[in-house]
N, C-alpha and C positions, 0 to 999 in steps of 0.2 A: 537370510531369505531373499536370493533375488536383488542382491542390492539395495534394501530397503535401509530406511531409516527405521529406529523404534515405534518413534509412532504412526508412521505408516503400517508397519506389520502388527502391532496393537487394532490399529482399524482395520485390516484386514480377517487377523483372527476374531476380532464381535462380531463381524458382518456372516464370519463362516458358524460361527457358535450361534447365530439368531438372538444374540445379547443386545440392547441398545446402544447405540453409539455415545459416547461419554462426548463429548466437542465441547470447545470453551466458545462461548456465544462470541467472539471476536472472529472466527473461522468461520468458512464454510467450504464443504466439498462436495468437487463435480462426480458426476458418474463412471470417471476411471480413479475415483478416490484421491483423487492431489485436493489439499488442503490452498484454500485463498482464504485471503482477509475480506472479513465484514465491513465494508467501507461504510456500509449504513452507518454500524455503529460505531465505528472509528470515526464518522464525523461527528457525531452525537456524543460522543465522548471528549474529541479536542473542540466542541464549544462550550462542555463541561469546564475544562482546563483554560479557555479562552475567558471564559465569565470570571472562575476564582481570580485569575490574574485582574483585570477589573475592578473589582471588590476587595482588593488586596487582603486574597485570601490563601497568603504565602503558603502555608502548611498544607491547605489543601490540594494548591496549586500545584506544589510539589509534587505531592504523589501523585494526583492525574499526569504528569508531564512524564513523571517516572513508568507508571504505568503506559502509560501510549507508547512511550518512545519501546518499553518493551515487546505490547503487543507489534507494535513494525517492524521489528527485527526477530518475531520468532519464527517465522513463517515468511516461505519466497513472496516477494514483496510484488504482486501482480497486479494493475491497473484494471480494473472492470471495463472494458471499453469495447465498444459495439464491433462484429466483426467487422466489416468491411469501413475503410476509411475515404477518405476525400484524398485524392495525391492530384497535386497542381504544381505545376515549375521546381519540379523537385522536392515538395514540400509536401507531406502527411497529415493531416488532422484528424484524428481519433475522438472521437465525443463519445464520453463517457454510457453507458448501459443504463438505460428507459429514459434518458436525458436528464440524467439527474448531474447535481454538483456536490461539490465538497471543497466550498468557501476555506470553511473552517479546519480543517483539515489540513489545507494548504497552507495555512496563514499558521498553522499550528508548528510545518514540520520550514515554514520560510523561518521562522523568530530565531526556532533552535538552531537552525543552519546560520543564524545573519544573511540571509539575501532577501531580494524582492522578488513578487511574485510576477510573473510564471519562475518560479524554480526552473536555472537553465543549469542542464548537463549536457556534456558534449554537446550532441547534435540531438539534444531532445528541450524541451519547454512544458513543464509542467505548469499547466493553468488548473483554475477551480471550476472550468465547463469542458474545458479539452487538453488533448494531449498535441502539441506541434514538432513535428520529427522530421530532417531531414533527410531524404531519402528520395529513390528515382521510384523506387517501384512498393508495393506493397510488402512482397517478402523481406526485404531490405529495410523498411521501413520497422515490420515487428521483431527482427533482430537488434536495431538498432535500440528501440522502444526495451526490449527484456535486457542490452547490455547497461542502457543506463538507468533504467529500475534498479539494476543489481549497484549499480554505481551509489546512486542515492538511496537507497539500503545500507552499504556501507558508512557512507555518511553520517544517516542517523545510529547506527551502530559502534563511530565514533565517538559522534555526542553522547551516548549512552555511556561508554567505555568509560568519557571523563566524567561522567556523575556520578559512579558506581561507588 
């Protein structure tokens, strides 16, 4: 169908049947039906994972970590961020959608990677309040921003790989 993946054509077909949409509360989709991640709840979930850790609450710890890392690599891994960004001397700043953060989150997917935060990819810097990109212009900049998402997706889909 159309190039589709399964469960794109699965949400396709409920939406044309007037069936409820079945969505795993980690998702959400826009109005041309593309599936994003629930960053709400993916950060509320890796301070889940962040607390067990803590409390050296190994087992649990565990499968929150297992679990997270899965939710990020099931679904194209897209940055909630406001459309329009800040570009100065080359440089892009994207803050995050109603100004929210994700501390936790970020500190979640730094431990498993080993690095420090902001998570730097190529020419991108993941922070817990923004995204810093460099780039001349804005189009340049969200190309830039979806190649090293897809980069750091990979990543964590590494880290996954060896824990399986």
């Amino acid at each position: 169908m159309l190039g589709l993946d399964s469960r794109e054509q699965s949400l396709i077909s409920s939406r044309f049947r007037h069936e409820p949409l079945k969505i795993d509360p980690f998702v959400k989709i826009d109005h041309q039906l593309k599936v994003f991640m629930n960053f709400d709840k993916l950060e509320i979930y890796a301070q889940e994972a962040i607390n067990a850790k803590h409390k050296n609450q190994g087992e649990l710890e565990e499968k929150l970590e297992d679990d997270l890392t899965r939710m990020l690599t099931e679904n194209e891994l897209t940055f909630p961020i406001e459309e329009t960004g800040l570009i100065n001397n080359n440089t892009a700043s994207f803050i995050y959608k109603n100004g929210k953060t994700y501390p936790h989150l970020m500190e979640f997917m730094a431990r498993i990677l080993h690095v420090e935060i902001p998570i730097e990819i190529d020419n991108c810097k993941f922070g817990p309040g923004e995204i810093v990109v460099s780039a001349k212009n804005s189009v340049e900049a969200r190309e830039k921003l979806e190649d090293c998402s897809h980069k750091l997706q990979g990543l964590i889909q590494a880290k996954r790989g060896r824990n399986l």
